[in-house]
N, C-alpha and C positions, 0 to 999 in steps of 0.2 A: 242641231239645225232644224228649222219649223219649216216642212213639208205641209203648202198649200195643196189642195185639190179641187176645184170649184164647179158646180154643180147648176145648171139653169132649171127651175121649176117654177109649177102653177101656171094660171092663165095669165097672171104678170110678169111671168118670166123675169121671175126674182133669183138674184145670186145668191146662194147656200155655199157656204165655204165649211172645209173640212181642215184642221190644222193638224199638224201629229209633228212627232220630233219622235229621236231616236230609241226616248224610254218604250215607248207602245203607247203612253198616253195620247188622247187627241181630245178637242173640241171642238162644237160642230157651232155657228158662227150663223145666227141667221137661220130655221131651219123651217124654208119655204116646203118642204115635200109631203105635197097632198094625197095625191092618188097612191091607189096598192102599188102600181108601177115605182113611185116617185120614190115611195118607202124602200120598197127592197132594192134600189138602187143605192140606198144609203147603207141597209142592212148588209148588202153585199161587200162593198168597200170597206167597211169597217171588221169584219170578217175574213175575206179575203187578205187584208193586212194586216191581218190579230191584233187589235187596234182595243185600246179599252175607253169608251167612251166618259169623261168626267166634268164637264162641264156642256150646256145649252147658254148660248149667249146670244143677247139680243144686243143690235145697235140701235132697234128702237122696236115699239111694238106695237107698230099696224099690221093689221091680219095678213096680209100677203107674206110677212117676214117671221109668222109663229103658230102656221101652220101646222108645222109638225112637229111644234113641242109636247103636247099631251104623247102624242103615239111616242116619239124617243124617251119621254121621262117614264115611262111606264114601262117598257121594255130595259130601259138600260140604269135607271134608277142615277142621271147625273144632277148635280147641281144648277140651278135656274139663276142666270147673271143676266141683269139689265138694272137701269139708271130707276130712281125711283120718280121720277116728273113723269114716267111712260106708266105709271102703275094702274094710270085708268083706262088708256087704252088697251092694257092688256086685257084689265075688266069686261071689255067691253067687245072682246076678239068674237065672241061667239054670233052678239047681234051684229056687230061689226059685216062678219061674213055672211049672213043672210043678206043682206044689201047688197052682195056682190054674187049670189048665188054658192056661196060654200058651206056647206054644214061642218061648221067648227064644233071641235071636241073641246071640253071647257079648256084651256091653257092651266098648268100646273100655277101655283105662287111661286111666285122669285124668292128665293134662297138668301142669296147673298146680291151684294148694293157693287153696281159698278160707279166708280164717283171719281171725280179730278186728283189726280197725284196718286192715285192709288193703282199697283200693277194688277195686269191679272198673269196666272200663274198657273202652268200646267207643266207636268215633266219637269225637265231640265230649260225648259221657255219663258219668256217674258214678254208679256206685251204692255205699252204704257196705255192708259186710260184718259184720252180726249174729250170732253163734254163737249159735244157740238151741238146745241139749241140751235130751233128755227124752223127743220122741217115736223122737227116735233118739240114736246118741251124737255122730253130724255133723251136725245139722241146722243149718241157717243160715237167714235172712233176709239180702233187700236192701233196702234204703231209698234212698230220695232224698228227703233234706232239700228240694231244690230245687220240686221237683212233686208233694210231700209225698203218698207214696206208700211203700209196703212190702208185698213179697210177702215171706208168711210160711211156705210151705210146708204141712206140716199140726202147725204148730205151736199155731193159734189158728184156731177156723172162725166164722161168725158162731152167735153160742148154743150153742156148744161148743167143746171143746180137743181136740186130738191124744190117739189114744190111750197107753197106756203098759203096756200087754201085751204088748209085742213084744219080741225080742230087743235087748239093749239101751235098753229103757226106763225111764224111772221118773220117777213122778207128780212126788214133791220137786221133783225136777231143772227139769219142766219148767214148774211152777211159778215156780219161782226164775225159771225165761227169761220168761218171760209177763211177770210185773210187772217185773222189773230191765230188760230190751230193749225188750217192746214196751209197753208200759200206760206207759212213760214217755214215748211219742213225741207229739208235740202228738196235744190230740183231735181234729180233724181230717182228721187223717192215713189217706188211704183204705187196707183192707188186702183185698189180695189171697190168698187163702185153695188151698191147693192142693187142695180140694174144695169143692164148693155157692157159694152167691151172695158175693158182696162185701159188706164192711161196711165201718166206721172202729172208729178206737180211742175216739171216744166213746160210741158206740151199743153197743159189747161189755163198756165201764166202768158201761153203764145197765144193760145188761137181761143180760149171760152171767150164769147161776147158777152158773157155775164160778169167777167173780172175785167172788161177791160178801162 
């Protein structure tokens, strides 16, 4: 069973999610944690539950969301998964973060391709692999069918959608991803937002005035 654990960091108060199952494996899902503070609050938790860190996952890679990839990949030596359409904003994370006042540490290279029909795989876990284009050009989702569950990145927030002002955005696009990927997922299905509170896919089918 995948033990979430979620995390608010940065000045964007971005969601850093923590995933672990029974073996000790976990992966760390988004990994906004800047400051010394923000770090060893990660350090600690993974620690603290003797936790073996094996994958860094991005659900897309604008700098608020890869933050603290160089610092975990250099400490914990995990694998680097994101979608390869996000491979220039990765590039791009350092000047990126000067525009916003961060001094980013260069981001590691992606390892391995997160891509449509393809699971990702940690422990005894599974999660399926969603391409959701629009608010970026790699943006993804994971689900689990199993614990009916999906983290969406900032593709869908509760009572809003991802912007599409950015490089590489565009509203169509991520339209199309909203209803074709996620708005088809049982209603039920809790979603994990990489900004602000939690909702489901029924409660965003009620009341988003962006679906309606």
């Amino acid at each position: 069973m995948i033990n979430i654990k979620s995390f608010v960091f940065n000045a964007f108060q971005e969601n850093t999610f923590i995933l672990s199952d029974q073996t000790g494996e976990c992966i760390i899902i988004d990994a906004g944690c800047y400051s010394p503070e923000e770090k060893s609050i990660v350090d600690n938790y993974i620690s603290s539950n003797k936790l073996n860190l094996v994958k860094i996952v991005n659900t897309h890679c604008h700098v608020d969301h890869v933050l603290g990839n160089a610092y975990l990949s250099n400490k914990y030596k995990p694998e680097i998964w994101a979608n390869s359409g996000d491979f220039k904003l990765l590039s791009e994370a350092k000047k990126h973060g000067i525009i916003f006042g961060f001094d980013v540490e260069e981001p590691p290279a992606v390892t391995n391709f997160l891509e449509e029909g393809k699971d990702l795989v940690f422990g005894s876990s599974t999660l399926k692999v969603l391409v959701v284009p629009g608010h970026s050009i790699g943006s993804i989702a994971l689900y689990s069918p199993e614990q009916n569950f999906v983290i969406v990145g900032d593709a869908l927030f509760k009572g809003s959608i991802g912007r599409t002002d950015l490089p590489g955005g565009s509203y169509d696009q991520l339209m199309n991803s909203i209803f074709s990927k996620l708005m088809s997922l049982p209603p039920d299905t809790i979603v994990y937002p990489g900004h602000g509170p939690f909702t489901t896919i029924h409660e965003e089918a009620l009341s988003n005035p962006f679906l309606a």
